[in-house]
Each structure stands twice: as C-alpha cells, then as structure tokens.
C-alpha positions in Angstrom: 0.0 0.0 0.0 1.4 3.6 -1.2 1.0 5.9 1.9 -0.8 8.6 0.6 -1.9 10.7 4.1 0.5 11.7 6.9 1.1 11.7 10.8 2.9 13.6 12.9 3.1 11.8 16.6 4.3 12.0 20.2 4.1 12.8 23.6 2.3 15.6 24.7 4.8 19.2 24.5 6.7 18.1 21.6 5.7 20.7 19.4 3.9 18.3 17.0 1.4 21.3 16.5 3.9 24.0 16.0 5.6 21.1 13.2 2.3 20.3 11.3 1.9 24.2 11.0 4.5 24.7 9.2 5.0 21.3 7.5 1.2 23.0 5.8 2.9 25.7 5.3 5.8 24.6 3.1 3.9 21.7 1.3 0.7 23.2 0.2 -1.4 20.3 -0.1 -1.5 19.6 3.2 -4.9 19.8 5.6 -4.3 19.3 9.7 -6.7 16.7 11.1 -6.3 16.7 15.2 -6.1 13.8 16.8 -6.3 14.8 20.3 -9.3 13.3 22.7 -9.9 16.8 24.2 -9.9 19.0 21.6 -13.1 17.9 20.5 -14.3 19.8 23.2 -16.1 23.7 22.7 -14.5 26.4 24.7 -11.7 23.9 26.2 -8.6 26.0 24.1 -5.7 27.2 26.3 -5.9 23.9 28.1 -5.4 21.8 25.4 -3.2 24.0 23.2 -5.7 24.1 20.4 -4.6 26.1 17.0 -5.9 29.6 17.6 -8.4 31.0 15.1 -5.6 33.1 12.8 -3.2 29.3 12.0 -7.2 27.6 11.2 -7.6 30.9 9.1 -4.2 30.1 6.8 -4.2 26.5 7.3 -7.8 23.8 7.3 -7.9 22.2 10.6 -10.3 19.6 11.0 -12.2 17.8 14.2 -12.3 21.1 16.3 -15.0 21.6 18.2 -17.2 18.9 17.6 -19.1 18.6 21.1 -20.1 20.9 24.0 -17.5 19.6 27.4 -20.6 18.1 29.2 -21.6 15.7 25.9 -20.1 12.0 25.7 -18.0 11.8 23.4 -16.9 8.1 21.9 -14.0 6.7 19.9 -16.3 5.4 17.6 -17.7 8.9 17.0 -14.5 10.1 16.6 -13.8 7.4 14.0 -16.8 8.2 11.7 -16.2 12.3 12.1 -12.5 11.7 10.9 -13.4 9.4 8.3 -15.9 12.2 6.7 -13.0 14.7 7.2 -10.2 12.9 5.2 -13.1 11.4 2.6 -13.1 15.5 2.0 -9.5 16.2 2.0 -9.1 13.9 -0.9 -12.0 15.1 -2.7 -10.3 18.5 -2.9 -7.1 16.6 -3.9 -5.3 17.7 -0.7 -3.6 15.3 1.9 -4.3 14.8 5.7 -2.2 15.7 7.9 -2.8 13.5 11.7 -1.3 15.6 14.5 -2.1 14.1 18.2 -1.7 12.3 20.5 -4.0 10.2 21.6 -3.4 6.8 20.8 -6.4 5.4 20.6 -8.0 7.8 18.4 -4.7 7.5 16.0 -5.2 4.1 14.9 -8.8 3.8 15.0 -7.9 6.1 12.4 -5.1 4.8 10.9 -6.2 1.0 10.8 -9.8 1.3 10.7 -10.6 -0.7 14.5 -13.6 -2.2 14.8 -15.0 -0.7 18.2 -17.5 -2.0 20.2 -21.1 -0.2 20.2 -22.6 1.4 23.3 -24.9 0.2 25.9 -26.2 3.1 28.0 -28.8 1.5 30.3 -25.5 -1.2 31.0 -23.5 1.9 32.2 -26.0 4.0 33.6 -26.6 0.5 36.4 -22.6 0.6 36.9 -22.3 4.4 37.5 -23.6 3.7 40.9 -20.8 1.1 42.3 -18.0 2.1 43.8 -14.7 2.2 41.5 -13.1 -0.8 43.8 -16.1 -2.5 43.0 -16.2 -2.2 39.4 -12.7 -2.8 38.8 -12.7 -6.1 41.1 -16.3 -7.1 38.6 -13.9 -6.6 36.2 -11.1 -8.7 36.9 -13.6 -11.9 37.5 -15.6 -11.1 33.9 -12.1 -9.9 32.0 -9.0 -10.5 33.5 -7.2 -9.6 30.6 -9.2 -6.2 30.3 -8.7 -5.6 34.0 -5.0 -6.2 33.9 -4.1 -3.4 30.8 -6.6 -0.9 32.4 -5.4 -1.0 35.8 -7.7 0.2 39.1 -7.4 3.7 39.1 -9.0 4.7 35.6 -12.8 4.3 36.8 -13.8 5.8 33.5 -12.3 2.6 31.3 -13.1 0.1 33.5 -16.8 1.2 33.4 -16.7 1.5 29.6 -14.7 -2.2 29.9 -17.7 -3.6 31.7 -20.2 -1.9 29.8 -18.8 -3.7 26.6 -18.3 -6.7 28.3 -22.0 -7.2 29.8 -23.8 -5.4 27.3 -22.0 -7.4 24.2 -21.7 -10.4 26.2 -18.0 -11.0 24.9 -14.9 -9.6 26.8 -13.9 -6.5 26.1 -10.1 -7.5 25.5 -11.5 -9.3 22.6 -12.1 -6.2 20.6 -8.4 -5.6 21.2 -6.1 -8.0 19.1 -6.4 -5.0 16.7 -4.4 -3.4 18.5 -1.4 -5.1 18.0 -0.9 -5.5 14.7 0.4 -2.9 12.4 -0.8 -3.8 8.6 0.8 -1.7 5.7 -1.2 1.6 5.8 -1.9 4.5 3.5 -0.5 6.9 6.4 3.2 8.0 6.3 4.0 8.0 10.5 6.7 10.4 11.8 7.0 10.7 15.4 8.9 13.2 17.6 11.6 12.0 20.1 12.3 14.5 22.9 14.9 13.2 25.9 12.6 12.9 28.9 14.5 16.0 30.8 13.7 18.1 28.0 10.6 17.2 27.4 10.1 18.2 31.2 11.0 21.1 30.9 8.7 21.7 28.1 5.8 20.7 29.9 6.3 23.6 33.0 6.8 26.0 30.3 3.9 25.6 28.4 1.5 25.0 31.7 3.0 28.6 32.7 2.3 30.0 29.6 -1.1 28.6 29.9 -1.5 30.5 32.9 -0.7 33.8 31.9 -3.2 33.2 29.0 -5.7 32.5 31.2 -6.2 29.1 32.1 -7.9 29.2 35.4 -10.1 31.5 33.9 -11.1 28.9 31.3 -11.4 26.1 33.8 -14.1 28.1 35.8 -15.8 29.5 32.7 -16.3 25.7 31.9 -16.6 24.3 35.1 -20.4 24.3 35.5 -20.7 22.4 32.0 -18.3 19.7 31.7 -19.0 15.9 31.9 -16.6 13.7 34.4 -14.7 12.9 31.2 -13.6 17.0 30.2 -13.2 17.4 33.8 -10.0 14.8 33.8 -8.1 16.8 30.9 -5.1 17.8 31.9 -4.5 20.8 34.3 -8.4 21.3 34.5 -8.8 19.0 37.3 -6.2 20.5 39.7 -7.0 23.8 38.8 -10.6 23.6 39.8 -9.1 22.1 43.2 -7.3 25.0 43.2 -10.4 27.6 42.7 -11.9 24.9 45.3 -10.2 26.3 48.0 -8.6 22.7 48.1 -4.9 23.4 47.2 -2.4 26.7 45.9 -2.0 27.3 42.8 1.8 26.5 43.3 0.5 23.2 44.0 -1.9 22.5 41.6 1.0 23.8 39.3 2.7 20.8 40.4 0.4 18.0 40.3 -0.9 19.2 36.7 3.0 18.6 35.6 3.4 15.7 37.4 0.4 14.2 35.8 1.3 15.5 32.5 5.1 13.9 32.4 3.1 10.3 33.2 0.7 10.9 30.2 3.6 11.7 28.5 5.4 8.6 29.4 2.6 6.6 28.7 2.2 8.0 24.8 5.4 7.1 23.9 4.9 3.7 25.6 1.9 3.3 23.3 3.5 4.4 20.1 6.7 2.6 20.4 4.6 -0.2 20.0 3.9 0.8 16.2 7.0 -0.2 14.1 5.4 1.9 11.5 6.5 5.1 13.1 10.0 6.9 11.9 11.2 8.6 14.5 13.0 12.2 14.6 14.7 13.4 17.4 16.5 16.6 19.1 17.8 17.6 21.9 17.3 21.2 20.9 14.5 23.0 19.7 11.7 20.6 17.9 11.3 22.9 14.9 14.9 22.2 13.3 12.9 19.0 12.6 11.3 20.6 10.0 13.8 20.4 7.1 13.8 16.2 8.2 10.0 16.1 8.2 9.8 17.9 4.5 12.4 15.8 3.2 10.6 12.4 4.1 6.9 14.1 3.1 7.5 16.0 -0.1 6.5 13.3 -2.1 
C-alpha cells in the first residue's frame, strides 16, 4: 500500500502542532486533522493548546469543536467524524495531515478498528458502584481487560464492563487489533524528545497557559463539563485550586506531574507501532522541520 496521508506523533509538548503548522505551510497540499481526545471539546482551548483562530484561518484544521464539554464523546464517534474529514480532504485533492496524540483515536484512524457499540442503560446501572467494586467485577468477567486498564482509571473500567456485559463478549476481545500494524496508507513520523527536555517543556507551556488565562477557562467551563472534560489535563487541579482545596503552586505541580506520566505513557503506546519513523533533538523541535519535509514531499 502507497502511503498517501500523513502523521505527525508523540508525547504531549513536543511541538507536534507548532511542526504540522509549518510542515502546511511549506507543502501546500497539506490539511491538519487533530487527533487529540480533548480538543473535540467547545470552549476547552488554552488547556489543550488548540490552533488559535488566525493558523485555522491560513491553514484547514479539521475535528475542532465537535461537542459541548458536558456531551459523551466516543471513539467510535470520533472514528466516523475523521473518516468524513479525510473522505473531504481527498476530494479537494489535498492530503491529511494527523497531528495528536491520543493513541487510541490514531489508529482507529489509521487501521480502521472495529469498536464496540454502546450500551447506556448497562453503564448508567454501573455508575452507581464504587470504582473498587467495578474494577474487582472486572477482573472476574475480563481479566485480561482488567490487567491493561489497571484500578485507578474508573472511567475505562466502566466503559470495559459496559462492553463486556452489554456485548456479552470480553472486552479485551475487541483488542487483538491493536497489535498489529498492517501496511497503511499513512506515512507515520514521530517526535523524540529526551525525557529531561521534554520536562521542561511541559512547566513552560503550563506557565504559559497560565498567563493566558487558564484558570479562567477552567471556571468558565466548570459548570458544564462531563466527568470525562473534567480529567483533561490541568483542568482538574485547577478547579481544586479555585476549590479552596490546594495553591495554585501546588496545583502547578500535580498538573506537571500528571502530564510527564501521560507523556510517558504516549510514547509507551506508540513505540509499539513499528510503523512510526522517529526524529529526534535535543534542541529545539522545529529544526525538525527540514527532516520532516524531506521524508513528506513526495
């Protein structure tokens, strides 16, 4: 299979963004599709570092903005919404450009997973239980499930149980998918960072996002957003902090501290794909751009 689209992955801070920008820039043919589980969200900007309304003025940026924060918003829905979006890109004779990173999102994308459907009266009964509870439900129905999710993530294990009850097959059987990495029609570039600079990255942009305004976003929002917008990153320990519950030095410091483990676990999921070329720097992430134009150009 001839890769016709692109992707541009990595952890969180890397500048993928910043790169896709001007990778549209420089190729022309080029239309940035995000791939990032928050940014579907309306109103959630400075927190997620969403493309501000002058770079989707020059450049097309697609699967912005497609739900309110107190919606449900699904993988599969995800799936179908990106699906119309790059059916379009190729009917104006442009490429896609993926820029996220979400995992997930990327290869149900990129490989086309089958995802389970949705059984709301099964979740709506689990809501009520106890996230001990759920998870140790879990472990007897789907060990397998129960073992990759872990205790702490109450939101997967309920959508794990939900699958499993309401399909009546294991959720970890919808996974084999997963794991295997077929020839695709997307060209995969991902952006290597050593973990100390990527650290670093990660305060600086959270204080930028503070001097933009992002506690003033979180409390804008804060009436409206489901359990699942409220766990975004730097939301949740910012409302603690507008909660009277910590300072803002230390919400500061549990929002970075959660966002170096996301970050640890995105490349832990895309070092899986033996698909992806990787481009690293120790410096600054744009001097990959000359790299990243010389493997895209054609």
């Amino acid at each position: 299979m001839t890769p016709r689209h692109l992707a541009l992955v990595g952890p969180t801070a890397s500048s993928k963004s910043a790169l896709a920008f001007e990778v549209a820039r420089a190729l022309g043919d080029v239309e940035i599709v995000s791939v990032d589980s928050m940014q579907v969200y309306r109103g959630m900007d400075i927190g997620t570092a969403k493309a501000t309304n002058a770079e989707r003025a020059e450049i097309p940026h697609h699967l912005l903005d497609l739900a309110e924060p107190d919606e449900r918003f699904s993988v599969a829905r995800f799936q179908e919404e990106a699906h119309r979006a790059i059916a379009a890109i190729e009917d104006r004779g442009h490429r896609a450009l993926l820029v996220g990173g979400t995992g997930l999102y990327l290869q149900a994308i990129v490989d086309r997973l089958a995802l389970p459907g949705e059984w709301p009266e099964v979740r709506e009964q689990l809501e009520g239980t106890g996230t001990d509870g759920l998870y140790e439900q879990l472990t007897t129905l789907d060990p397998q499930a129960a073992a990759r999710i872990g205790p702490a993530n109450r939101r997967r294990v309920v959508r794990a149980l939900e699958v499993t009850i309401g399909s009546g097959r294991p959720f970890s059987s919808f996974g084999p998918g997963l794991d295997a990495f077929p020839p695709s029609r997307f060209r995969l570039t991902g952006v290597w960072l050593p973990r100390a600079a990527l650290a670093r990255r990660i305060d600086s942009r959270l204080r930028a996002q503070l001097d933009a305004g992002f506690v003033e976003e979180a409390v804008a929002l804060e009436p409206r957003m489901s359990p699942t917008a409220r766990q975004a990153l730097g939301y949740k320990e910012l409302l603690d902090y507008v909660a009277g519950e910590c300072s803002l030095e230390e919400a500061f410091e549990t929002a970075a501290k959660r966002t170096r483990a996301f970050s640890r676990r995105q490349r832990m999921w895309f070092r899986r794909d033996p698909r992806i070329t990787w481009l690293g720097t120790s410096g600054d992430p744009l001097d990959l751009l000359p790299a990243l134009l010389g493997n895209w150009k054609q």
